[in-house]
C-alpha positions, 0 to 999 in steps of 0.5 A: 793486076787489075787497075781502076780509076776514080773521081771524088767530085767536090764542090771546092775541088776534084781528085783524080787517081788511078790505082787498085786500093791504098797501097797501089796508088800509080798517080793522083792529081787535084784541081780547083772545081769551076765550071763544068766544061773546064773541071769535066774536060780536065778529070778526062784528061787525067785518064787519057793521059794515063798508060794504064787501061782501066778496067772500071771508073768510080765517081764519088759526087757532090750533090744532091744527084740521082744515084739509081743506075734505072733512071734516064738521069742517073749520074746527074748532079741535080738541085746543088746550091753550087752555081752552074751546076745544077743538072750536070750529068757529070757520069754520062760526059765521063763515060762518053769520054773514056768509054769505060764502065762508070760506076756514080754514088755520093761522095759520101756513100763512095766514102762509106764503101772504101772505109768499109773495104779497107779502112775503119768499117771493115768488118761491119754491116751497118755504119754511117759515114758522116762528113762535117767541111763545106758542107755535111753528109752522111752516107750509110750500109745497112746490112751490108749495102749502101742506102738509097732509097727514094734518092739518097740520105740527105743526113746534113737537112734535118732540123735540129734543136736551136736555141735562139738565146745561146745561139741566134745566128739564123743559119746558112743554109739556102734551102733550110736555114738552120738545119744540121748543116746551115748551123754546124758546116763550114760556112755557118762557121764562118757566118758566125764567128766572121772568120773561117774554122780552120783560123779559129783558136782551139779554146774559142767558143765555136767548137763547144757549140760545133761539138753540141749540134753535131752531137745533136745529129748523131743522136738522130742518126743513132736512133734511126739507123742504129749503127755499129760505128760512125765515122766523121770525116771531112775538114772540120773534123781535122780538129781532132779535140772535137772527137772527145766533145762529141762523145760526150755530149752524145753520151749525156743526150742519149741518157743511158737510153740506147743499152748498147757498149758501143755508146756506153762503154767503149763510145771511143770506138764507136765515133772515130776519124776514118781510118782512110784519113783524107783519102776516104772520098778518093780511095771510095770513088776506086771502091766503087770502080772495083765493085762495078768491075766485080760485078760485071765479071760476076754477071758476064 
C-alpha cells in the first residue's frame, strides 16, 4: 500500500499525518503555529520519525502564496497578515528536509481536492469550497481541475453590501477593511460583539447578521463560478443552524433568478458541511500527496 504524507498549515495551528485516505490514517499529530523555524522543524520531525517511506507529501497552506509549480517562488507563503510569515517558503524547507516529492496548494483547494476524492464532491466537476474560521477562503474545480489562475481565489477579499445602519462596525480586515472576511471571519465577530463566536449563544443577533453576509458571498460566488454544490467548512461553520439561514437568505437573494434545482428546489443539497467533516484540510493535504505521486508515475 502506497503511503503519503500531508501538512494542513494554518495559521492557528499544523496537522500533520501519514496515511493513504480516511480510513487509513497511521498517525496524526497538531501543534500550535508559531514561528517558522519552530513550526517547520517540528512538522519534519513528524515524518522522520515515522517508519513508513512516504511516497509523496502534500502541503494544503494558509496564505496568500504562490501556487505555480513554474515559478522560482513556488511554495512560498507570500503577503499573509500573520507575523513572521511572510515570505516563508514553507515547501522548499520541507522537501529539503524529507527529500520526497512535495506537492503546495491552498489549505483550501487542498480541502476542495480531498472532498472531492472522498467526501461531498464526489462526483462532481464544478464546486467551490468555502471556509468561514480565522479567516475565510474558498477554494474551486472547474470542469474537474483546481482553479488558479493569475495566483489563486481569493473568495474571502471581495467587497460585499454593508449597511452601515444595521451594522456599523468598519471591518477587521488589515487589507480591505469590510470585505466578506473583515466583516463575517472569526475576528470580526469577536471585534463586534467583544466576545469570540464560539461563546456567543444560539439566539444572539450575531448569527442573523453572519448568515446575511455569508449569503451575500454565495450569491457572488454563485453567479460567477455556477457551482453543482458548495461546501462550507471551517469552525464558524461548526454552528450547524446557520446552514438553514444561509439557504435562505440565499434563496430570497437570487430572486427566482438562477433556474437551476439546486438553488430552487433541493438548496439542502446544494449548500452542506463537508462530508470530511474537520478532517477536510488534512485529508486534502494527502489528496494532493496522492495526486502528485500518480502523476509522476503516469509521466515516469
Amino acid at each position: 500500500m502506497t503511503v503519503y504524507g500531508g501538512i494542513e498549515a494554518g495559521g492557528t495551528k499544523f496537522v500533520c499525518a501519514v496515511g493513504e485516505g480516511p480510513q487509513a490514517i497511521r498517525a496524526e499529530t497538531e501543534f500550535r503555529t508559531t514561528t517558522p523555524e519552530e513550526t517547520i522543524a517540528r512538522a519534519v520531525q513528524f515524518f522522520e520519525r515515522r517508519p513508513e517511506q512516504i511516497a509523496a507529501l502534500g502541503i494544503a497552506s494558509f496564505g496568500p502564496v504562490d501556487p505555480d509549480p513554474s515559478s522560482c517562488t513556488y511554495g512560498t507563503i507570500t503577503t499573509t497578515p500573520k507575523p513572521g510569515w511572510q515570505n516563508v517558503d514553507l515547501r522548499g524547507k520541507v522537501a529539503a528536509a524529507l527529500g520526497v516529492p512535495v506537492a503546495f496548494d491552498t489549505d483550501v483547494n487542498g480541502a476542495a481536492l480531498g472532498e472531492h476524492r472522498w467526501g461531498a464532491a464526489q462526483g462532481l466537476d464544478t464546486f467551490v469550497y468555502l471556509t468561514v474560521g480565522t479567516g475565510i477562503g474558498g477554494g474551486a474545480m472547474v470542469e474537474g481541475q483546481l482553479v488558479h489562475g493569475l495566483v489563486h481565489p481569493e473568495m474571502g477579499h471581495f467587497r460585499i453590501p454593508h449597511d452601515l445602519e444595521r451594522d456599523p462596525f468598519g471591518g477587521a480586515c488589515p487589507f480591505h477593511g469590510d470585505c466578506l472576511e473583515g466583516l463575517a471571519a472569526g475576528p470580526a465577530i469577536e471585534a463586534r460583539w467583544g466576545v469570540r463566536g464560539e461563546h456567543l449563544p444560539d439566539d444572539h443577533p450575531a448569527w442573523p447578521l453572519e448568515a446575511h453576509y455569508l449569503a451575500l458571498g454565495l450569491m457572488a460566488i454563485v453567479c460567477i463560478l455556477s457551482p453543482e454544490r458548495i461546501i462550507m467548512g471551517g469552525g464558524i461553520m461548526k454552528r450547524s443552524f446557520l446552514f438553514p439561514m444561509i439557504r435562505s437568505e440565499l434563496q430570497e437573494l437570487l430572486a427566482g433568478y438562477v433556474q437551476a434545482r439546486a438553488f430552487t428546489e433541493v438548496i439542502e443539497e446544494t449548500i452542506v458541511p463537508p462530508g470530511l467533516g474537520s478532517r477536510a484540510g488534512m485529508l486534502g493535504a494527502i489528496a494532493l500527496a496522492a495526486r502528485e505521486h500518480e502523476e509522476r508515475c503516469v509521466w515516469g
